[in-house]
C-alpha positions, 0 to 999 in steps of 0.5 A: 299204792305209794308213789316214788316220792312218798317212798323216799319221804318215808324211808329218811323219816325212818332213818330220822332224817328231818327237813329243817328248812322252815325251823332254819329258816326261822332261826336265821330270821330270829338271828337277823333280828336279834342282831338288829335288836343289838345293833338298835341298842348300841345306836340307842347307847350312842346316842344317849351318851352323845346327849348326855355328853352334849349336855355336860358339854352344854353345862359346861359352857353355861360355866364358861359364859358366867366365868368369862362375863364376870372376867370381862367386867373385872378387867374392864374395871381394871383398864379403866382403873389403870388409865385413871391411875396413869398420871398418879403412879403408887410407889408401894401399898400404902394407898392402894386402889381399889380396882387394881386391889387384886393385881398388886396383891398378886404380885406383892405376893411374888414380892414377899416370896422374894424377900423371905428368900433374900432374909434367909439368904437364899436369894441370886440373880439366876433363882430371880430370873427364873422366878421372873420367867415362871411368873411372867413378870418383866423384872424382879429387882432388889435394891439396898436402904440406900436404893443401891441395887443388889439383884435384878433378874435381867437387864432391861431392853435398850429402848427403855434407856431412850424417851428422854430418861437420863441414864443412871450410873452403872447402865442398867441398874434400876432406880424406882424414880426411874419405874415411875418415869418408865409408867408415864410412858405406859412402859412399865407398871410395877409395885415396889415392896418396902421393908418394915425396917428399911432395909432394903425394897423389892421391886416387881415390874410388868411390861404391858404384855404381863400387864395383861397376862396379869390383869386377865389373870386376876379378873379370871381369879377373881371370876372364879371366886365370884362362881364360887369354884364349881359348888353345886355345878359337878365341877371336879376342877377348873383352869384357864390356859393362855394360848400357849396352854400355859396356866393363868388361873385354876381350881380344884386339883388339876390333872397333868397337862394334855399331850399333843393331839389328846384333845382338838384344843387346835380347833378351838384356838382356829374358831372352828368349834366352840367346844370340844371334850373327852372321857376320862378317869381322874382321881378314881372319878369319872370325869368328862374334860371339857375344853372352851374358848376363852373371848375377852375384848372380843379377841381369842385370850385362851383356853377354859379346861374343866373336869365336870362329873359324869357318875350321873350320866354313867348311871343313866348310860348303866340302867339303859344298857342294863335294859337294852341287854335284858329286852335281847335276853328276852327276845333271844329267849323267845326266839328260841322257845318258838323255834324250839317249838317249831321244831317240836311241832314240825318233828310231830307233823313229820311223824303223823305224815309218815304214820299217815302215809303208811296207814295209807299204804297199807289201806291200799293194799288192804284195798286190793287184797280187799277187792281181790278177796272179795272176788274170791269170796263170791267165787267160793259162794257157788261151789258151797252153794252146790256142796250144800245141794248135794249134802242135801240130796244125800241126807234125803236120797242115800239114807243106809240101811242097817248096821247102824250108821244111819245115826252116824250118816246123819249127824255128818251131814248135819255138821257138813251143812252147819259149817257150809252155813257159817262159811257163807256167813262169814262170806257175806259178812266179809262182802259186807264190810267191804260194800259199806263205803257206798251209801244212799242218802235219804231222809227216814225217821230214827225211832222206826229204824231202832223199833224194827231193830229191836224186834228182830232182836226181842227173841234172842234178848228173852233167850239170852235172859237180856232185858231190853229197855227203850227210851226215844221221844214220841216225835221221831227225829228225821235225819238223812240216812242209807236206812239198811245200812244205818240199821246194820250199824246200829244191829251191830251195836246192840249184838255186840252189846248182847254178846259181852253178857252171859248169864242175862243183863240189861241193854238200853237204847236212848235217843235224844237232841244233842247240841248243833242240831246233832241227834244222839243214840245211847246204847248201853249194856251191862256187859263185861266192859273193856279196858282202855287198850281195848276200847282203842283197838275195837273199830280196828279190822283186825282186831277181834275177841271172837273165837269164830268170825271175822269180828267185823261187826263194829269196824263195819258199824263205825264205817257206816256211821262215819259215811254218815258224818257221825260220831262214835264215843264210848266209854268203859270200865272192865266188869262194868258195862259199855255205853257207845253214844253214836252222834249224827247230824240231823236234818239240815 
């Protein structure tokens, strides 16, 4: 009988409980490492856009370099320039010298920018001095043809009044005899713009702190058109900031000024980073804004601001999250295939187990009832032993006489002997099925087993109108064996097969080695043959097609021939015939 737990096991199986623990457990380790996998790929991303961005960053340095070496030199060549030029002052652009070519260019520009304004009228004190702040220049003056100031942007300090120079009529207006006194001081350098008609002169002075914002001005200038404004370099725009992150020089379409904290631009002036950047969208572009230190005569002169294109490494980032994304959509479909097919397998082990134990409960019980007949059988064999004695001993003592009974007392007795005969039959049929499980092993030849079975069966094969035909080779297999027991089994086989034939046919018995070392046994017949619903249920004890009997001939058969670590095949048609190939191992 089943245990308490069994019981319990089988009855939430039937209510369709299922323990999940293994499939859930699995699932928690599938999410555990999917989100592994997903954290790993975002780390891998990180990592890639940090190299990415470290490269750009990298480029965008190499730029700087370039631009601030060709700065250096340019102003190198202008300071030195400027000392030559100190006791040789210019007092316009006739003659201009060729390293100071871009500075004056640059502010004849501011120059002419004034005197169209002063042509068309448009031209006061306040517009110059705003002028003069915007572009950094110390003073923007405009004299008449007779030197006689008009404008003048802003009155010059005291101290450049001092130093010996004799005043001018009028304090602080501006002769340029006076600028060229003030240079050879190292005061003041300016250009002095003349009109082609001699009307009057603009002049646009530089104190030495405009000097230099200017001359680095220029060398950048001239730096960045020597680069060749980012060609072939993925710049989007390029500009210098002074340290006020004011703009000396640019290229390209510049985005608007950062806001406060939007980039570490403190770090860098600090000299504690050397390059500092952030991702942004500009012009519908995707551009990192890279931020460098500007160095020139070894001292902190500014601030580089590029644009450099980052499509490439966008894409690069794209193709790599695309991947990361398809490896998780794999590994998450994986998963849940095995744990789909865990749960699948785990649901068909729990339905065999439950199958399984309650064949087991029921084959205790047969067990039981099974013993427990067994005794009742055998009790019932001594009374039908004594019925059968004393329906004897009437038939041979207590014949009658007269009235013509005699005929009919006979045939009673006949039937009551007839039926006590097939009760023992079927009670020993019954005794025999249930002492099949024990055997006694030992080596016999396989042939003389077949050969003494088909003589006892040879008579009632010619009676029956079967033909028996045998095939064995001439040596005899010797494998181990119970020989009354296998001889019951292979009995039954051969009844059986004569059973399914009326009106005469054919049984064959085939011996043959089969592969392993196993030993096969063919009986075939010609009989009515059985559907495939049949052939699953013939080994079943409860299971027959006699209408008298038990029908425990074959589970008998294939209980013994499983005792003996054999196999039972068959294969059927309906109308056709049954061939039951029976394997044992042979001799080991």
């Amino acid at each position: 009988m089943v245990d308490k737990t069994n019981k319990e096991k089988m009855e939430k199986a039937g209510k369709g409980e299922r323990p999940l623990i293994q499939p859930l457990a699995v699932a928690i380790v599938c999410a555990v490492f999917i989100i592994l996998i997903l954290i790993m790929g975002m780390l891998d991303l990180q990592r890639l856009d940090r190299t990415l961005v470290g490269f750009l960053e990298d480029r965008a340095l190499g730029i700087t370099g370039v631009v601030q070496r060709l700065a250096q030199e340019n102003l190198g060549n202008l300071v030195e320039a400027s000392r030559r030029e100190k006791t040789q002052p210019s007092t316009g652009l006739d003659q201009p010298y060729s390293p100071q070519k871009l500075l004056i260019s640059a502010l004849v520009e501011i120059g002419r920018e004034v005197d169209n304004r002063w042509k068309a009228d448009r031209l006061s004190e306040e517009y110059l001095r705003r002028y003069a702040d915007e572009k950094r220049v110390l003073v923007i003056a405009v004299l008449d043809k007779q030197g006689r100031l008009v404008f003048m942007s802003r009155d010059l300090p005291d101290d450049y009044w001092d130093d010996g120079i004799a005043p001018h009529p009028g304090r602080g207006e501006l002769t340029i005899d006076m600028l060229q006194k003030w240079g050879a001081t190292g005061k003041i350098g300016f250009v002095a713009l003349k009109r082609r008609d001699g009307s009057g002169t603009v002049i646009v002075a530089l104190d030495p702190e405009g000097l230099r914002f200017w001359g680095i001005k220029v060398s950048i200038d001239k730096a960045i058109s020597e680069l060749g404004e980012g060609k072939g370099q993925g710049l989007s725009y390029f500009m210098v900031l002074d340290l006020k992150e004011r703009v000396v020089a640019q290229s390209g379409q510049v985005p608007e000024p950062w806001s406060p904290g939007e980039m570490e631009t403190g770090e860098i002036l600090a000299g504690r980073r050397a390059v500092t950047s952030r991702k942004v969208v500009y012009l519908e572009r995707q551009i990192l804004d890279v931020a460098a230190p500007l160095v020139l005569n070894g001292q902190l002169a500014g601030i580089f601001r590029l644009g450099l294109d980052r499509e490439g490494a966008e894409k690069i980032l794209a193709d790599n999250r695309q991947n990361v994304f398809i490896y998780m959509g794999l590994t998450i479909l994986i998963a849940l295939l095995s744990l789909w097919l865990l749960y699948t397998n785990q649901n068909r082990h729990l339905a065999g187990i439950v199958a399984m134990e309650r064949r087991l409960e029921k084959a205790e019980r047969l067990s039981a009832l099974g013993q427990l007949a067994a005794g009742v059988a055998h009790e019932i064999r001594n009374p039908l032993n004594a019925i059968s004695m004393a329906t004897q001993r009437l038939q041979r003592d207590y014949v009658l006489k007269g009235g013509g009974q005699d005929e009919e007392f006979a045939r009673l007795v006949t039937v009551i002997r007839d039926e006590i005969r097939r009760l023992n039959g079927i009670i020993e049929e019954f005794l025999t099925f249930s002492r099949s499980r024990r055997l006694d092993l030992r080596e016999f030849p396989l042939v003389e087993v077949l050969q003494k079975i088909v003589s006892l069966v040879t008579e009632e094969a010619e009676t029956r109108g079967i033909r028996l035909e045998t095939s064995w080779p001439a040596a005899s297999p010797v494998i181990p064996m119970d020989v009354d027991k296998l001889q019951q089994a292979f009995l039954n086989f051969i009844k059986n097969a004569m059973e399914s034939m009326d009106g005469g046919g054919r049984v064959s018995l085939e011996v043959a080695e089969a592969r392993g070392g196993w030993v096969s046994v063919r009986i075939a017949d010609t009989g009515c043959g059985m559907t495939e619903e049949e052939v699953e249920r013939i080994f079943s004890p409860e299971y027959t097609t006699k209408e008298k009997g038990l029908g425990l001939g074959l589970p008998l058969a294939h209980e013994i021939i499983r005792g003996h670590g054999g196999e039972i095949r068959v294969s059927s048609r309906k109308g056709e015939g049954t061939v039951f190939e029976i394997l044992l191992p042979g001799k080991a």
